[in-house]
N, C-alpha and C positions, 0 to 999 in steps of 0.2 A: 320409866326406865331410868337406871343409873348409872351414865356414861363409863363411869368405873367403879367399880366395887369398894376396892382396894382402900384403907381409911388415908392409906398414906397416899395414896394419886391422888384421894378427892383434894387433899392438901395441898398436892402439887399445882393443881387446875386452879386453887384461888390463887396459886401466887403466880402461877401463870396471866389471868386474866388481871390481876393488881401491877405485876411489873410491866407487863405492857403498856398499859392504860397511864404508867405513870411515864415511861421511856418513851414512848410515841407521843406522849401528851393529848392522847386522844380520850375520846366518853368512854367510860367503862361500855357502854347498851351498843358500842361499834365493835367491841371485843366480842361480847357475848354473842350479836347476829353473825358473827364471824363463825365461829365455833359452832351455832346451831345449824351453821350452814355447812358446816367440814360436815358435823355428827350424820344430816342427812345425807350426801354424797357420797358418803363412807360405804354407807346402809342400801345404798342401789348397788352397791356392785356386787351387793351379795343377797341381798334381795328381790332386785330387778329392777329395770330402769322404768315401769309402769307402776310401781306402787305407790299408795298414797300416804306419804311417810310425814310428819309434823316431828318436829323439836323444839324443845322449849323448856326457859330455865328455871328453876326452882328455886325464889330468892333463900326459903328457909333451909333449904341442906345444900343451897351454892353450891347445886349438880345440873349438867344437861341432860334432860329427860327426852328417849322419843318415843314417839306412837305410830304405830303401823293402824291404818284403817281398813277395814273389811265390812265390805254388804255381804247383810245376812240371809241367806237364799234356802231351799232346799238341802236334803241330804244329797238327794240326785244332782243338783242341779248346778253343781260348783263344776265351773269352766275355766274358771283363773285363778289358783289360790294364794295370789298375791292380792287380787283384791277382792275376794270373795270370802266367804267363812260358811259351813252348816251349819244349819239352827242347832242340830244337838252336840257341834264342838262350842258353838257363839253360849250354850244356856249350863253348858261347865262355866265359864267364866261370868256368868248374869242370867242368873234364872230368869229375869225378867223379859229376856229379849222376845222380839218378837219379829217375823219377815219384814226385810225390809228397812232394816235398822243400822245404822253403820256404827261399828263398834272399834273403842280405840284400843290397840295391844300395845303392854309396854314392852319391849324388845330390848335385850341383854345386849349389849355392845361387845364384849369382852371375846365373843367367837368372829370380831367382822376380818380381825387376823393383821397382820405388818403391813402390808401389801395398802390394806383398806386405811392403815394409820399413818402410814406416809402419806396417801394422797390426802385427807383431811389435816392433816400439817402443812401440805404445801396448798392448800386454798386458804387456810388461815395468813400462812405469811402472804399471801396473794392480798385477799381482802384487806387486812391493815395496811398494805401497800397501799393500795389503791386509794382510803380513807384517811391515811397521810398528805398522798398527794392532794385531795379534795380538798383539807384542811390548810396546807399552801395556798392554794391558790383561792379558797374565800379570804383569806389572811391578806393577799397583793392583791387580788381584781381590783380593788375600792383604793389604791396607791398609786395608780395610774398619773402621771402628771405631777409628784413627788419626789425630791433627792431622798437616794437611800444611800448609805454608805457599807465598805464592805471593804475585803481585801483580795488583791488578784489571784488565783486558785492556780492559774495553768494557762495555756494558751493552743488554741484549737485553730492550726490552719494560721488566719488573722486574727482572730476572732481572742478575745479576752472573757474570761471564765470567770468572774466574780464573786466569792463568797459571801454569804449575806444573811451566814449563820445555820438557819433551818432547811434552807434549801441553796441553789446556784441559779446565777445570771448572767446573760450573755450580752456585749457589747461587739456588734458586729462589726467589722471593718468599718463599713461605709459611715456608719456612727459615732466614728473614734477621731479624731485632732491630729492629722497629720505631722503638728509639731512636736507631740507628746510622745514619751516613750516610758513605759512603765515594765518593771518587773517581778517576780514572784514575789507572794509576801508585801506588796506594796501597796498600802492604802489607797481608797479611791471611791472619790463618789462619783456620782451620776445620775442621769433622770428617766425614768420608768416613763420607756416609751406606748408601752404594750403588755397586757399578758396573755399568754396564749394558750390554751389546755392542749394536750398531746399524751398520745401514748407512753411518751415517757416520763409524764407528769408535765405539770405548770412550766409553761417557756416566760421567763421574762425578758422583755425584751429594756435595755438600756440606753442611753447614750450619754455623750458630753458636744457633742457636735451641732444636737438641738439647740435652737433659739429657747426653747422652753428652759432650760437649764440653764442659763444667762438669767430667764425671765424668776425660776423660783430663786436664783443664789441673792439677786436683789431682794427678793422679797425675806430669806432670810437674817438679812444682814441691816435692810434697809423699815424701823419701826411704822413710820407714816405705811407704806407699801402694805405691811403687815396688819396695822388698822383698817386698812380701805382708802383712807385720807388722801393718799397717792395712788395711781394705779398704772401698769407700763400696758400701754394701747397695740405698742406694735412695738416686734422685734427683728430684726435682721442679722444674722453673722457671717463671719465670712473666717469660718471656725480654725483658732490659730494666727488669723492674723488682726481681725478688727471687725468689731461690731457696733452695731448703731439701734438704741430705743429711744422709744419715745413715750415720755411720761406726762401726765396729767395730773392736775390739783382739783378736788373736788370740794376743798376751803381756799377763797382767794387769798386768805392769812400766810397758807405756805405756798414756798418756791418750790413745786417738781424738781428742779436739778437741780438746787442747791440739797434738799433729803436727802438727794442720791447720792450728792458726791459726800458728804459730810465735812464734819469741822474739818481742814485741812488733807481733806480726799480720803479720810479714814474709811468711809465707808465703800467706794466705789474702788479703792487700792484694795479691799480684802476679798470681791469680788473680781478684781484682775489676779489677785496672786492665786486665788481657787481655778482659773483657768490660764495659769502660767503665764503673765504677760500677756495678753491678747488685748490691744487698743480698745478703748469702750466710746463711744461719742454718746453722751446723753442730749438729747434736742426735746425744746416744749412740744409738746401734742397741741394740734387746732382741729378744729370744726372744719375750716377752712383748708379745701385739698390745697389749693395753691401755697397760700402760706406754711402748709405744713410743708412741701416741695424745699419751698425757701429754706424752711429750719434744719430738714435733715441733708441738706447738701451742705450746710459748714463745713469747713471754716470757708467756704466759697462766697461770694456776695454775688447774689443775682439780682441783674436788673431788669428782666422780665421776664414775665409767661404769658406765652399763648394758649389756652386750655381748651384742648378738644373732646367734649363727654361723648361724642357719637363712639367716637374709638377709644374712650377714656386712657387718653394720652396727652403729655405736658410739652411743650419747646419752651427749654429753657435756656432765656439767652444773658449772658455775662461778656463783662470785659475781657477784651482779648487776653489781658495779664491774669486771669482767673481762669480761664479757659482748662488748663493743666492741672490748677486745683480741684475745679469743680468734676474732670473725671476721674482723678485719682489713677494712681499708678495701676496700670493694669487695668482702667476702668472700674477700679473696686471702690470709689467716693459713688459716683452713680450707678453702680449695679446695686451697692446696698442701700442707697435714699432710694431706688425703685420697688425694691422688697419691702421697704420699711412701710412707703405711702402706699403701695399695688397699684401705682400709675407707672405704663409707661414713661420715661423721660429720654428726649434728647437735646442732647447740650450744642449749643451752638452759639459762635463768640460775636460781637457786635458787627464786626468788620464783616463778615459774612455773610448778617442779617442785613446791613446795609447795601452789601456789592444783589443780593436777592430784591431785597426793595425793589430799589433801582431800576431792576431789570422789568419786574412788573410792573413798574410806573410806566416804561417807556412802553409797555405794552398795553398800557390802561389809553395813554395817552394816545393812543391810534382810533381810537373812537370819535368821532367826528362831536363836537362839540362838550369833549370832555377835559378843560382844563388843568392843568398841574393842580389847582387849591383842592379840585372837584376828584383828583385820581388821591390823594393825600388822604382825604376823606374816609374814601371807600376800602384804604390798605389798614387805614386806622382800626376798621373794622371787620378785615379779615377778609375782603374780595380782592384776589391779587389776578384774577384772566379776565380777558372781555368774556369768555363761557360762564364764570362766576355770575358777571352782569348780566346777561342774558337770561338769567333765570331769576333774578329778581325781581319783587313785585312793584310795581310802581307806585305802592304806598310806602314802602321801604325808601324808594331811591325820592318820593315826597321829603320822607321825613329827613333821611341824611343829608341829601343835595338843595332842600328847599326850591321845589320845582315842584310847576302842578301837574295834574295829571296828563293832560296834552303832550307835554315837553320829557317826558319820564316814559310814556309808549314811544314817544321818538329816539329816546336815547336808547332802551332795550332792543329796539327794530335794529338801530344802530351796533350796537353789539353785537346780537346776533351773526347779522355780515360780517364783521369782523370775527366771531370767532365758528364763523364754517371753514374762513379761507385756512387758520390756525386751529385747528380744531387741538383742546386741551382738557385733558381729565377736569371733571366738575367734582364740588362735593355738595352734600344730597343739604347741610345747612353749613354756619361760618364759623369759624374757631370764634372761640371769645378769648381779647388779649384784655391781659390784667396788669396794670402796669403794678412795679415791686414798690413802687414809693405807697400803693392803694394796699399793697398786701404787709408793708409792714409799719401798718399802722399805728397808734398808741393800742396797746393792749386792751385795755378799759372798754374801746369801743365796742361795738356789736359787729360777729364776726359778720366777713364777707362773707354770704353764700353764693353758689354758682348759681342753682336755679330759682333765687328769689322766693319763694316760697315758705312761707310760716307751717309750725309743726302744729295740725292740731287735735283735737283732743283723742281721738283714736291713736296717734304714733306716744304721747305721751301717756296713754295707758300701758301701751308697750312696751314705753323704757320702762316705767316700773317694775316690770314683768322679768324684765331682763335685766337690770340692778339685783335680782337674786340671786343670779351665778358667781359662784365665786371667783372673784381676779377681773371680772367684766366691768369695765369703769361706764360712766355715763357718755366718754363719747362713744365707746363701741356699742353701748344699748342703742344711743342714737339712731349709730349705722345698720344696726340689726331692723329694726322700727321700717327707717326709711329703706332698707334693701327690699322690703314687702314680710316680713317674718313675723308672724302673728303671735305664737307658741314655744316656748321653748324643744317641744316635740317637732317640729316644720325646720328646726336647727341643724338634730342629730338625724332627721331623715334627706337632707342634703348632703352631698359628698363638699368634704375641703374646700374643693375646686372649688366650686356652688358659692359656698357662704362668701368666698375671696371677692368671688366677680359683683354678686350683687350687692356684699358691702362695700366694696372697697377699701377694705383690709386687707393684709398682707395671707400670705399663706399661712405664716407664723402663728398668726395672732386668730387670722380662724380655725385654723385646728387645738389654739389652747380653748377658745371658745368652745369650738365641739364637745371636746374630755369635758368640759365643766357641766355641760348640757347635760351629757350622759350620765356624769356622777352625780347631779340633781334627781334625775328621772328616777335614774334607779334606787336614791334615798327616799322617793316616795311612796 
């Protein structure tokens, strides 16, 4: 069949299917299923919505052809003659036929009427709609975790409308810089938080508010980052007003924050003027939770940490004069070294720690045969109740107090009594205090580790494993390894949350891990 007769429509129809193909930028073979699909539609409304209708295009006279099918039955015996035919109308058209046979008619398009030619107009511009959108959004899926640039279209509610060429992007309120204010027409980049398919095509979701967008404008800007050489571990902002990373060197040849700031702050000033002024604190990344605590609370000097992994939380104690620095205005110096590390921290000044001592001394010291040298001791190490002692093993209070067994069941017994008449919350084990002269060591040396423990050769088959993700330095493989993560798959099937708590990474830095997971996966 020949869609249209006419020599001058057939003409129209290639330039139809040519000027689309070239205006949409879409496959010619998405035009044409388009069109085979109007021509059939067309052909039900006048032929009935039970027939069995094919179309299909004819590359050599660049027409769409259809076929009407009919089973070939009896004279008598035709009950539906949309999909039925008699043998002696089926053996006019194929002498050869024979019962049983399903025969294709080509059918004249030219009687289906206006009525039949609008609606197979309006599924064509439907379908190219539709294989527009799809073509978007294979285009950004794989962009995810990317700065795109664009220019602001409009403004919806709060919500910012971003131009970005072939299609539009949304920077939702909550996403956007409180400090910033932009207007029509006004350039703007930002980082591709999301894409989301919808009925009314591809949603991209954007922001400038993300830590990720801190994290690519570095990597743009800064070469080492961009080789691998350098890598930012963890990031934290406090969007607008000051943020804090933490990078790593994976040649001891270069300095992490010297990369980043560059020859006379060139680098790290072109990543503050990209986000308007917003304070940047760049701090070395460690192995070591403690010491890292130390580096992302500058410019604060702390002189020590008590570190609790049961409740993986820090007491971090400093000089009363650093006190005010160490929380920053607003608490925002330690709400972002808590994001940065994913340790609780609380800040507590000397004077405070010693008026607390103190107090537990004199409470130590109510245990009958327990000395001021003998209560020093045991605060050293983190027992500050006689309930504390009370539950300590008398090989424990062996090893600290130097007492034999005899003398160390007497002293627990002793405790006890003391702590029925006071009864005080226990904990189930003891902080471990890390004094800061121990955490800030010569570099050179071998980090502290909390739980002692050598990595072996199973967790370092894992780093390797996870050295493939892009932007994943060697400490977060590490922490991947040791959080229990076998797979890269065991990654993206954990939520955020997940990979935060059992690495101990930031929320930041595990969901750029996630997107990296994901865009590995699905490049295989």
């Amino acid at each position: 069949m020949t869609l249209i007769d006419s020599s001058e429509l057939e003409s129209e129809l290639r330039k139809v299917i040519s000027g689309v193909s070239r205006d949409k930028n879409l496959d010619k073979a998405v035009i044409i299923d388009a069109l085979q699909q109007a021509v059939v539609h067309a052909a039900r409304r006048t032929l009935g919505a039970t027939a069995d209708l094919e179309a299909h295009y004819n590359e050599e006279t660049d027409e769409i052809e259809l076929y009407q099918f009919r089973t070939v039955v009896d004279d008598d015996d035709v009950a539906n003659e949309s999909l039925e035919i008699a043998l002696s109308d089926a053996r006019k058209l194929d002498s050869e036929t024979v019962l049983g046979d399903a025969i294709g008619i080509k059918i004249d398009t030219t009687k289906f009427g206006r009525i039949a030619a609008q609606s197979a107009k309006q599924i064509i511009v439907q379908k190219v709609r539709d294989a527009e959108r799809a073509q978007v959004f294979d285009e950004f899926k794989d962009r995810v975790g990317e700065i795109l640039s664009g220019y602001v279209r409009r403004f919806e509610r709060n919500d910012i409308i971003v131009d970005l060429g072939r299609t539009e992007a949304v920077i939702p309120y909550k996403e956007q810089v409180p400090t910033e204010k932009f207007r029509v027409k006004d350039r703007i980049q930002a980082y591709v938080v999301d894409v989301k398919r919808s009925s009314r095509g591809p949603q991209i979701i954007m922001s400038r508010a993300h830590p990720g967008f801190l994290v690519a404008l570095f990597s743009q800007h800064v070469t080492e980052i961009y080789d691998g050489i350098v890598t930012i571990e963890s990031a934290a902002r406090d969007p607008g007003y000051r943020s804090k990373i933490a990078v790593y060197s994976r040649d001891s040849a270069v300095d992490p924050v010297g990369a980043c700031v560059g020859m006379k702050g060139s680098r790290v000033q072109a990543v503050v003027n990209e986000i308007n002024g917003e304070k940047i604190d760049i701090v070395p990344y460690d192995h070591d939770p403690a010491r890292l605590v130390c580096n992302a609370l500058a410019p604060a000097v702390v002189s020590k940490v008590i570190v609790d992994e049961e409740n993986h939380s820090m007491e971090v104690i400093v000089a009363d004069d650093q006190l005010s620095l160490a929380i920053g205005k607003r608490g925002q110096n330690v709400r972002l070294a808590a994001q940065l590390t994913g340790w609780r921290l609380d800040i507590k000044s000397e004077s405070s720690i010693e008026e607390k001592m103190a107090g537990a001394k004199s409470n130590l010291v109510r245990i009958e045969g327990l000395d001021d040298m003998m209560a020093d001791l045991l605060l050293q190490e983190g027992f500050t109740t006689p309930a504390e002692v009370a539950q300590m093993s008398p090989r424990t209070l062996n090893r600290l107090l130097n007492m034999d067994q005899e003398q160390a069941l007497e002293l627990i017994e002793r405790a006890k009594r003391v702590a029925s008449s006071t009864p005080t919350p226990s904990r189930p084990e003891p902080k471990k205090l890390v004094q800061v002269d121990d955490v800030l060591a010569n570099s050179s040396a071998s980090p502290v580790t909390l739980d002692n423990k050598a990595e072996d050769s199973q967790i370092s088959e894992r780093v390797k494993v996870f050295l493939e993700l892009s932007g994943v330095g060697e400490a977060s493989a590490h922490a991947l390894a040791e959080g229990g993560y076998v797979t890269i798959g065991d990654i993206v099937a954990d939520s955020v949350e997940e990979v935060a708590q059992k690495t101990g990474l930031s929320i930041g830095v595990a969901r750029t891990i996630q997107m990296a997971a994901d865009r590995y996966l699905q490049s295989e």
